[in-house]
Backbone as CSV, one residue per row, in Angstrom:
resi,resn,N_x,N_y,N_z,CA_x,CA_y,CA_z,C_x,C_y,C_z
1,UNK,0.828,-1.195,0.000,0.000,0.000,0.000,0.871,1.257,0.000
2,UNK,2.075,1.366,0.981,2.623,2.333,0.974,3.392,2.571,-0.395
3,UNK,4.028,1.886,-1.008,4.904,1.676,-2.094,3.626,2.855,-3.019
4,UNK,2.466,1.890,-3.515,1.488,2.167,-4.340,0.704,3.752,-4.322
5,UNK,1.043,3.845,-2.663,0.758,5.524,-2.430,1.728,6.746,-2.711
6,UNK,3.150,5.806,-2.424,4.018,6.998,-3.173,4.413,7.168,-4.762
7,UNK,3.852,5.711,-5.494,3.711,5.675,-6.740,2.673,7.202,-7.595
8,UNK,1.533,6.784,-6.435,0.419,8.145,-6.553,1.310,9.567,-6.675
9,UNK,1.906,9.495,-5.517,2.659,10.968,-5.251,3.391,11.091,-7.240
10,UNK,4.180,10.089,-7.343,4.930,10.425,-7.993,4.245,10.551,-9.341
11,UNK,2.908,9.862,-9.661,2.294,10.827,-10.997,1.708,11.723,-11.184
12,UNK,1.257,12.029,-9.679,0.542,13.583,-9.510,1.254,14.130,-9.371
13,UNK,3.131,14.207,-8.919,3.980,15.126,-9.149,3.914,15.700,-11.019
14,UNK,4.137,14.529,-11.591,4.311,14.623,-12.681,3.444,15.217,-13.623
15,UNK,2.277,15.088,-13.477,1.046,15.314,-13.690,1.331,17.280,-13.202
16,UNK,1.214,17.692,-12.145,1.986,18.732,-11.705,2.909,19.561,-12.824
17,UNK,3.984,19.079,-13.309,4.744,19.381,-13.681,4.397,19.498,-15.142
18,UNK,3.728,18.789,-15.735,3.236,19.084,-17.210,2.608,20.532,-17.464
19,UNK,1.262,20.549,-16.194,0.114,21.405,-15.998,1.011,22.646,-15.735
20,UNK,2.261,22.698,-15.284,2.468,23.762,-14.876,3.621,24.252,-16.199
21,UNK,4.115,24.104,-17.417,3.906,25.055,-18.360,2.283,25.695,-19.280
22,UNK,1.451,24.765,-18.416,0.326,25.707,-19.442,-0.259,26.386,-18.441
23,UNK,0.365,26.745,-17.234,-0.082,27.916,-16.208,0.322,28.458,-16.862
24,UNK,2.104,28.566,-16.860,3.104,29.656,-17.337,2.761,30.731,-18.619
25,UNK,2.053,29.624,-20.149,1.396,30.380,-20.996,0.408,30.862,-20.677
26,UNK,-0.616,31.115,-19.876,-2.005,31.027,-19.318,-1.417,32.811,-18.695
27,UNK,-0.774,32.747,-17.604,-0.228,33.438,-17.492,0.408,34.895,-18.333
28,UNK,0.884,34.300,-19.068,1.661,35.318,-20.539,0.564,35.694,-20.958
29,UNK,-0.581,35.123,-21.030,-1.600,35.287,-21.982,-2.119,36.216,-21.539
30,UNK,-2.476,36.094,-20.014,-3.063,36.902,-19.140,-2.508,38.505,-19.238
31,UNK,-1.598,38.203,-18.905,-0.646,40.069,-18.812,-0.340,40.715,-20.121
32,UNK,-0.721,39.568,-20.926,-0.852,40.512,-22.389,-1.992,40.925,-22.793
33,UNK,-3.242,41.187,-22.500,-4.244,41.429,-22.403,-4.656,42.900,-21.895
34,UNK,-4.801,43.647,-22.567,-4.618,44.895,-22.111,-5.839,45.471,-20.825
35,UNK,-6.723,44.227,-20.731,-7.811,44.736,-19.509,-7.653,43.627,-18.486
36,UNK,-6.394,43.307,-18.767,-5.711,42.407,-17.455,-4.798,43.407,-16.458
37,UNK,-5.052,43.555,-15.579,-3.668,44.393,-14.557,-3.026,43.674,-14.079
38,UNK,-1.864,44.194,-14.056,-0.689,43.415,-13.744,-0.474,43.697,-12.285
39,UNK,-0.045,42.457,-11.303,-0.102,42.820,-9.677,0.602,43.993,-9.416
40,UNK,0.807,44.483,-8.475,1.894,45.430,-7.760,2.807,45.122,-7.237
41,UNK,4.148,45.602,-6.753,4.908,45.223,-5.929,4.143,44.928,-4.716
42,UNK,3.264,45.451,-3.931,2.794,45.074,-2.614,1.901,44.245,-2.837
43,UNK,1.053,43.645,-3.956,-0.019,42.913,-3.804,0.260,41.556,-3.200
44,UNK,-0.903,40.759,-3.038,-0.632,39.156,-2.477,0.188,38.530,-3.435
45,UNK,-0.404,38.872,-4.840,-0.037,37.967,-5.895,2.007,37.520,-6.058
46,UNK,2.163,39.368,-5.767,3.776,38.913,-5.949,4.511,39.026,-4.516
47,UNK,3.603,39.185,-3.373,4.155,38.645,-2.460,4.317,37.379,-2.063
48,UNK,3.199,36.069,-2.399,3.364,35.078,-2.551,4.118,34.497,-3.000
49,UNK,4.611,35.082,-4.389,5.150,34.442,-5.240,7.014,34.899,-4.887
50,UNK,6.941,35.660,-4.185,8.282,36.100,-3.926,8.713,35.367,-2.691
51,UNK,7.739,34.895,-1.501,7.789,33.995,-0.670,7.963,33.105,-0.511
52,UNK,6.858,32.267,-1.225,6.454,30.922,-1.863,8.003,30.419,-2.510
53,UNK,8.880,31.276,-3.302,9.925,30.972,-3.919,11.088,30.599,-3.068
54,UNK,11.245,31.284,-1.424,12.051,30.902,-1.105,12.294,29.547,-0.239
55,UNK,10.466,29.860,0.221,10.074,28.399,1.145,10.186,27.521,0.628
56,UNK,9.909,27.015,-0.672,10.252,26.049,-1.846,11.902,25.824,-2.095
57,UNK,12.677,26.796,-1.796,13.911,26.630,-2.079,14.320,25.672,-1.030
58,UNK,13.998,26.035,0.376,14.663,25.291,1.333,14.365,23.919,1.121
59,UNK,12.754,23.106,0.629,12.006,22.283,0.979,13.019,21.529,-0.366
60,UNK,13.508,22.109,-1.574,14.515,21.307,-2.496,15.516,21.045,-1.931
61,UNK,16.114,21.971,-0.842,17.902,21.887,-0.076,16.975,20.728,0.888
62,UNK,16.762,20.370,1.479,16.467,19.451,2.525,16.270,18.047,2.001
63,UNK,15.521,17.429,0.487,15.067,17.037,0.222,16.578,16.520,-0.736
64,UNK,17.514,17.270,-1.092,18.436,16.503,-1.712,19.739,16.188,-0.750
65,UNK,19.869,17.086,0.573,20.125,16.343,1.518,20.287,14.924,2.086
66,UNK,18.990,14.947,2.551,18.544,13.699,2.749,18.855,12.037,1.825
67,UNK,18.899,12.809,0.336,18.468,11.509,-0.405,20.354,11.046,-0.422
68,UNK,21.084,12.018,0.127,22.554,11.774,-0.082,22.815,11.354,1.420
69,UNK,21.724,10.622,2.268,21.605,10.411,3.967,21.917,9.228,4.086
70,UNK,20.517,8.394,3.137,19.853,7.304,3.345,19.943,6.375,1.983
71,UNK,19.290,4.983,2.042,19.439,4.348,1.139,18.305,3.804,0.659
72,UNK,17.376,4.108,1.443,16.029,3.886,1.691,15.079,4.392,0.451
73,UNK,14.953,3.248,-0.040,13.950,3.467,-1.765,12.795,4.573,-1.101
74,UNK,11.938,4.273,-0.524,10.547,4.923,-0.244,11.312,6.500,0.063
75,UNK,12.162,6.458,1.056,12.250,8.495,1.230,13.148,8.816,0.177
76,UNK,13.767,7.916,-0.629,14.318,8.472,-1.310,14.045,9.266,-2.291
77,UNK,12.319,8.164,-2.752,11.836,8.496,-3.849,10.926,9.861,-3.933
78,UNK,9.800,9.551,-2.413,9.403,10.825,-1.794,9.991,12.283,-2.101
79,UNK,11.306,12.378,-1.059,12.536,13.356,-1.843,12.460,13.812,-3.016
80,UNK,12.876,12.829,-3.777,13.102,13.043,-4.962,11.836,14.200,-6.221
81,UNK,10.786,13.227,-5.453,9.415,13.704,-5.995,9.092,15.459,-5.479
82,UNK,9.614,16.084,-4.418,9.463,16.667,-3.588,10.244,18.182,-4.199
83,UNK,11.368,17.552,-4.240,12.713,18.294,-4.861,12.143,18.890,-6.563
84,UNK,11.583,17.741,-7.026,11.508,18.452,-8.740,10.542,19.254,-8.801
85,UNK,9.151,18.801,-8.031,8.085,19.634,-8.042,8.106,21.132,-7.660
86,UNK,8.645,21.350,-6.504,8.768,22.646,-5.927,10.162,23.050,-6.410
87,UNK,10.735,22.769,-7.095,11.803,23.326,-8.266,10.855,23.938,-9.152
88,UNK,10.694,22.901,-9.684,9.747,23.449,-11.086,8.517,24.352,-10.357
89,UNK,8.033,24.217,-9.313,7.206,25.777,-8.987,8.110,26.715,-8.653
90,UNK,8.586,26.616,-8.070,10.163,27.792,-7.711,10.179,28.782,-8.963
91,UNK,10.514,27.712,-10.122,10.987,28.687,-11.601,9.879,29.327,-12.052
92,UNK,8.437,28.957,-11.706,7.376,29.718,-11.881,7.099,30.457,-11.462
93,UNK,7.166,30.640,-10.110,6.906,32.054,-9.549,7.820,33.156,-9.856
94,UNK,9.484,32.844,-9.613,10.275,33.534,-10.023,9.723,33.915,-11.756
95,UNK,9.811,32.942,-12.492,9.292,33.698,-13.854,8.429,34.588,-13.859
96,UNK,7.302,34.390,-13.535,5.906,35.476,-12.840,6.525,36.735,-12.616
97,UNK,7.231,37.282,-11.483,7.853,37.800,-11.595,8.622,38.759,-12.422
98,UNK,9.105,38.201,-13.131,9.965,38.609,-14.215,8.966,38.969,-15.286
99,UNK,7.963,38.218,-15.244,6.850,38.934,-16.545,6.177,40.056,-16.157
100,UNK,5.762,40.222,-14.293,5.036,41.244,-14.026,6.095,42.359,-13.720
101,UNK,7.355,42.064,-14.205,8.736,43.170,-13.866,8.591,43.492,-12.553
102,UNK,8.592,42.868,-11.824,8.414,43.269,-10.053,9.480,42.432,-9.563
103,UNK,10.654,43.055,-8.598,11.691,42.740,-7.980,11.455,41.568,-6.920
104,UNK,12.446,40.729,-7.161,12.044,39.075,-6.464,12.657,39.238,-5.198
105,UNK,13.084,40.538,-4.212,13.163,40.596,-2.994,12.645,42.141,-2.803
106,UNK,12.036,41.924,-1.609,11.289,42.696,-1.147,11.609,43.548,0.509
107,UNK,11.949,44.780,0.657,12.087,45.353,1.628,10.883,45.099,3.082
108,UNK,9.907,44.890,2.965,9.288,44.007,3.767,9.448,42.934,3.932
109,UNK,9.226,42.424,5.426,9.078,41.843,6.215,8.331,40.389,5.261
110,UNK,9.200,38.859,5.509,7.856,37.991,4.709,6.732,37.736,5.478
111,UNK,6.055,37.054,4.477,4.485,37.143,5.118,3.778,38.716,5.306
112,UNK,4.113,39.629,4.525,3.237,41.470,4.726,2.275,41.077,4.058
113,UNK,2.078,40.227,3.306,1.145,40.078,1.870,-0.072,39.608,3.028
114,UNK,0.095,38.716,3.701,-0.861,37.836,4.439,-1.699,38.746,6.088
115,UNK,-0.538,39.725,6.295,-0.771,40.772,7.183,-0.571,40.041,8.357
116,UNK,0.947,39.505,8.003,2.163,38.874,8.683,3.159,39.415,9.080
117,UNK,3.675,40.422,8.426,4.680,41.146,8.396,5.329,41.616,9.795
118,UNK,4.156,41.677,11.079,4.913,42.251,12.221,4.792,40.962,13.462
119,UNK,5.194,39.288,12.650,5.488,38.654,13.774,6.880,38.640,14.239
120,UNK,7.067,37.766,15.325,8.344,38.110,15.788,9.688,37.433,14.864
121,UNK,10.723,38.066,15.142,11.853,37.360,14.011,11.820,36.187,14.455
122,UNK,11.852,34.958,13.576,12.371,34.263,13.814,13.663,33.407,14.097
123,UNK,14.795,34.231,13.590,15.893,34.172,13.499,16.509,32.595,13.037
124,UNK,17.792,32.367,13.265,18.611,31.177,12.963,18.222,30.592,11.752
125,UNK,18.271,31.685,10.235,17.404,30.790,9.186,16.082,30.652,8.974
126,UNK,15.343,30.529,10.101,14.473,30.562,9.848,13.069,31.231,9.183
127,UNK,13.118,32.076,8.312,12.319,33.268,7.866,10.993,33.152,7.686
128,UNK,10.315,32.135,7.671,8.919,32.081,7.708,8.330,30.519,8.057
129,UNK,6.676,30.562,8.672,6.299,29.586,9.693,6.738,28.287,8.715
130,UNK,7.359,27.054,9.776,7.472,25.558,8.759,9.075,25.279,8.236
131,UNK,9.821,26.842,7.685,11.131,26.681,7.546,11.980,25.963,8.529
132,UNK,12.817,25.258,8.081,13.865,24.643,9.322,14.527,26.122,9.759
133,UNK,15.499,25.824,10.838,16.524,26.843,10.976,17.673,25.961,10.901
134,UNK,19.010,26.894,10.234,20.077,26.776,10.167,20.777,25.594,11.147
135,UNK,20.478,25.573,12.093,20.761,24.339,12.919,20.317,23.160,12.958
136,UNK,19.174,23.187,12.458,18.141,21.863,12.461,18.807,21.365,10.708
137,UNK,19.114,21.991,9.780,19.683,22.114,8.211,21.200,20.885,8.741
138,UNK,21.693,21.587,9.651,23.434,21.260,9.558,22.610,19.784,10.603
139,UNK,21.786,19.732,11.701,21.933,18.611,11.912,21.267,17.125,10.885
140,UNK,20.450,17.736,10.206,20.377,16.791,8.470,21.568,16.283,8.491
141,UNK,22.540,17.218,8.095,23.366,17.176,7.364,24.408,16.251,8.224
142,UNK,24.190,16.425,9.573,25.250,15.237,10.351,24.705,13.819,10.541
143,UNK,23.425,13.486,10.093,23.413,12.429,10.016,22.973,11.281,9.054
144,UNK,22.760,10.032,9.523,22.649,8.457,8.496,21.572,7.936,8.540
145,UNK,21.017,7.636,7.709,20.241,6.507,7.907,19.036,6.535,8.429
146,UNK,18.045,5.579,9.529,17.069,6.210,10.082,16.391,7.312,10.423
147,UNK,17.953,7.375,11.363,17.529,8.821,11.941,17.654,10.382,10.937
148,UNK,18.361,10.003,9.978,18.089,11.487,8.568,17.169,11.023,8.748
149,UNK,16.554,9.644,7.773,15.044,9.662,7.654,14.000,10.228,8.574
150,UNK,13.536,10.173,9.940,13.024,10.847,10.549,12.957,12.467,10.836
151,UNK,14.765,12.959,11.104,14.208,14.259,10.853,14.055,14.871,9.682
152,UNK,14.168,14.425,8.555,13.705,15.069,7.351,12.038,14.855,7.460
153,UNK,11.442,13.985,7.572,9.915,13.599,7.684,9.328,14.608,8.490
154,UNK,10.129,14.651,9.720,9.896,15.833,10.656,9.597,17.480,10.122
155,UNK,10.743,17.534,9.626,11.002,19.194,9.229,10.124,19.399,7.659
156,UNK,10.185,18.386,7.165,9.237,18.664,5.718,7.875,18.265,6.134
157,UNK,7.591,17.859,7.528,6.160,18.169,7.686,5.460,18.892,8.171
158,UNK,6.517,20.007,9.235,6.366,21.242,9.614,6.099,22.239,8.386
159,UNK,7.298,21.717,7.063,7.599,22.638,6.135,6.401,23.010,5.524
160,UNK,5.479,21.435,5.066,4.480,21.599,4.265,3.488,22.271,5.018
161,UNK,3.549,21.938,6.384,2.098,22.692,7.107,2.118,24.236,6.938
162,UNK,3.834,25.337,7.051,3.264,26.074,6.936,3.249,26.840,5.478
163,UNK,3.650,25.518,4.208,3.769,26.008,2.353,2.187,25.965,2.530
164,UNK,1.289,24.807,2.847,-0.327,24.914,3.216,-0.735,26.472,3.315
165,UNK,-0.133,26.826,4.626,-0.457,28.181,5.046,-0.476,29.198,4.010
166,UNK,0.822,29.430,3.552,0.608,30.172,2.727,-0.061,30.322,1.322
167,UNK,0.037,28.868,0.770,-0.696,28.917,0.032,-2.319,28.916,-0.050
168,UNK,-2.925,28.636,1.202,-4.422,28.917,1.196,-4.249,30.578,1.370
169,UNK,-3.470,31.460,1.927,-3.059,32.580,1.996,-3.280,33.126,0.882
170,UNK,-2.714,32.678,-0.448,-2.852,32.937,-2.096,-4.043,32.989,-2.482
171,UNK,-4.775,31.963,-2.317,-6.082,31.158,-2.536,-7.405,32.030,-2.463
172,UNK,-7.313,32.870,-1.057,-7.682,34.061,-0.326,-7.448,35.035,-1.222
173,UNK,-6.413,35.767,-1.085,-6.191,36.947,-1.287,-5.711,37.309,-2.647
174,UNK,-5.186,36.246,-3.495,-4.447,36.606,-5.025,-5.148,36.435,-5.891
175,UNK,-5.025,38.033,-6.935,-6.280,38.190,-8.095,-5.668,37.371,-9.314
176,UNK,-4.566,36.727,-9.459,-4.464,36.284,-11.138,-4.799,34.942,-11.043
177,UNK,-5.991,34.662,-11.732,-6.413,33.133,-11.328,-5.520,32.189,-11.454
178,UNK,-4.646,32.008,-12.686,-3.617,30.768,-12.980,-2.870,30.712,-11.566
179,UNK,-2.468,31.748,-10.604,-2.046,32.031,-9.543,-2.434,31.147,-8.265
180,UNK,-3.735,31.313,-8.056,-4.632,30.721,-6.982,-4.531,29.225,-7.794
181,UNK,-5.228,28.866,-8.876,-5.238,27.968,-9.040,-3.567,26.717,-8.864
182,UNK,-2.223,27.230,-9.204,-1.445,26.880,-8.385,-1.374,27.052,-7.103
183,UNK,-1.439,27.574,-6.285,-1.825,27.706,-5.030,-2.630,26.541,-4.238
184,UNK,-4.360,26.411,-4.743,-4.571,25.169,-4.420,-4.002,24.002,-5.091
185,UNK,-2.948,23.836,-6.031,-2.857,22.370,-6.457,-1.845,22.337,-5.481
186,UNK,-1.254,23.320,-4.612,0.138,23.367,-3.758,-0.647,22.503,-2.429
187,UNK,-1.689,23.222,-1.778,-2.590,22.736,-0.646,-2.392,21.145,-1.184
188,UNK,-3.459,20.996,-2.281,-3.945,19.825,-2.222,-2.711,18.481,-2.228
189,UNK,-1.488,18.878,-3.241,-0.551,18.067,-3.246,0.092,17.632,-1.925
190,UNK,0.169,18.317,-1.269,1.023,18.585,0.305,0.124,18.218,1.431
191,UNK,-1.114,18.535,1.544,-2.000,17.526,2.136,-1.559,16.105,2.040
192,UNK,-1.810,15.691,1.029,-1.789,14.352,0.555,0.001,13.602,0.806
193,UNK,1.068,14.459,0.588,2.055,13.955,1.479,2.471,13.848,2.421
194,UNK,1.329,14.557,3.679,1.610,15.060,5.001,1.166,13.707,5.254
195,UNK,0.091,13.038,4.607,-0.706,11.411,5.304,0.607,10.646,5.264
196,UNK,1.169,10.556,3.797,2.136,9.747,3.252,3.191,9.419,4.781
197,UNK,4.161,10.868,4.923,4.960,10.903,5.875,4.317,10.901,7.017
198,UNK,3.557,10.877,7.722,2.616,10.814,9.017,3.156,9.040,8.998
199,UNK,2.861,8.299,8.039,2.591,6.448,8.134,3.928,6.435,7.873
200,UNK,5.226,7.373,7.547,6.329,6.459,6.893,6.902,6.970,8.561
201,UNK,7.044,8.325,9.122,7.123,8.131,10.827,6.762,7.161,11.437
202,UNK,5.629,6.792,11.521,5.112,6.020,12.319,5.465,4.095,12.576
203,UNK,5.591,3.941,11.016,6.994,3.219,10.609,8.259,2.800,11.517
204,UNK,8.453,3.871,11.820,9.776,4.378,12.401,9.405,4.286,13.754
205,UNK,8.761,4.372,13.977,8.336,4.015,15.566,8.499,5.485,16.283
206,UNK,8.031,6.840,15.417,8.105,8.459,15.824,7.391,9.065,15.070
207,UNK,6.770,10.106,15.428,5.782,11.322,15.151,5.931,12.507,14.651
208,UNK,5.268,13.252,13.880,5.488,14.230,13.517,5.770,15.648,14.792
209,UNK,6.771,16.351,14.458,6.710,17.326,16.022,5.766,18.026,16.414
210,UNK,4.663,18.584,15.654,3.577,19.382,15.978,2.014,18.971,15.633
C-alpha cells in the first residue's frame, strides 16, 4: 500500500509538472491582455510568489540532503518527488515575476502580503512559519540513515504545514487566477504527502513534532 501511495505521489507530481507550463502560458496570456492588470509590488499575488519561492527553495535543499543520507527506496523516492516539483514551482513564480517586472526581494518583512509582516523574528534561518533553521539544516546534514530519515519527515512536515499556510493565503487573497489555481494544487498536493509521511514516521516508531 505504501509503495502504491508513493507511486500516486509520484504521478501527480508529474502530472503537476506538465500542468504547470500551461499555467506559465495562461499566465503570458493573461498580462498581455490589455484589460488584465498586472499585480503590484505590494499585492498578495507577488508577495506570494516572492515567498512561496524561497520556502520552496529550502524544501529542495532538505530534500536533496537527505536523499545523499539514506538508502532507503521509499524516502528516497518521496525526496526526490518533492525536490523536482517545488523546483519546477520555484521557476514559476520567479518567472511570474519577471513577466510582471516586479523585484524578487522585497524590503518588507515575509508574510506582509498575508498581514504577517509584524510577527516576531524568527531568526537562525528561519524566515517564515514551517522553515527549518540553520541548525536543524546542519543537523540533516550530520546524520545516516534512520535517523536522517526521521528528521527530514519531521522538518518537511512542519515545512508543508506552513507552504499549506501560505498557500491557502494565495487562494484568499491573489487576483491572477492561474495564480490561486497553483496555489490550491500546492494545498492539495502537500496535504496528501503530510498522510504519506505521518505512516512512513510512524513506521519508524516516531511522530510528527507538531
Amino acid at each position: 500500500m505504501r509503495r502504491r501511495r508513493i507511486g500516486w505521489i509520484a504521478g501527480a507530481s508529474a502530472a503537476v509538472l506538465v500542468a504547470s507550463g500551461a499555467i506559465t502560458y495562461a499566465v503570458a496570456e493573461d498580462s498581455g491582455d490589455p484589460g488584465t492588470k498586472t499585480p503590484g509590488a505590494q499585492s498578495a499575488d507577488s508577495g506570494f510568489a516572492r515567498d512561496m519561492a524561497v520556502h520552496h527553495q529550502q524544501a529542495v535543499e532538505m530534500s536533496y540532503i537527505v536523499r545523499d543520507r539514506t538508502d532507503n527506496e521509499d524516502v528516497r523516492r518521496l525526496a526526490y518527488d518533492i525536490a523536482q516539483t517545488q523546483a519546477n514551482q520555484r521557476g514559476m513564480l520567479l518567472g511570474w515575476l519577471d513577466l510582471w517586472e516586479l523585484p524578487k526581494v522585497s524590503a518588507e518583512p515575509p508574510m506582509t502580503w498575508m498581514g504577517m509582516g509584524d510577527m516576531p523574528e524568527r531568526g537562525d534561518g528561519s524566515l517564515m512559519p514551517g522553515m527549518a533553521t540553520d541548525t536543524e539544516l546542519k543537523k540533516l546534514q550530520s546524520l545516516n540513515g534512520k535517523r536522517a530519515e526521521i528528521l527530514y519527515l519531521q522538518l518537511m512536515t512542519d515545512h508543508h504545514k506552513g507552504g499549506i499556510h501560505m498557500a491557502e493565503g494565495c487562494v484568499a487573497k491573489c487576483t491572477v487566477g492561474v495564480e490561486k489555481q497553483l496555489a490550491q494544487g500546492m494545498v492539495d498536493a502537500q496535504q496528501s504527502e503530510l498522510q504519506v509521511m505521518a505512516q512512513m514516521l510512524k513506521e519508524r516508531g516516531a511522530e510528527p513534532r507538531s
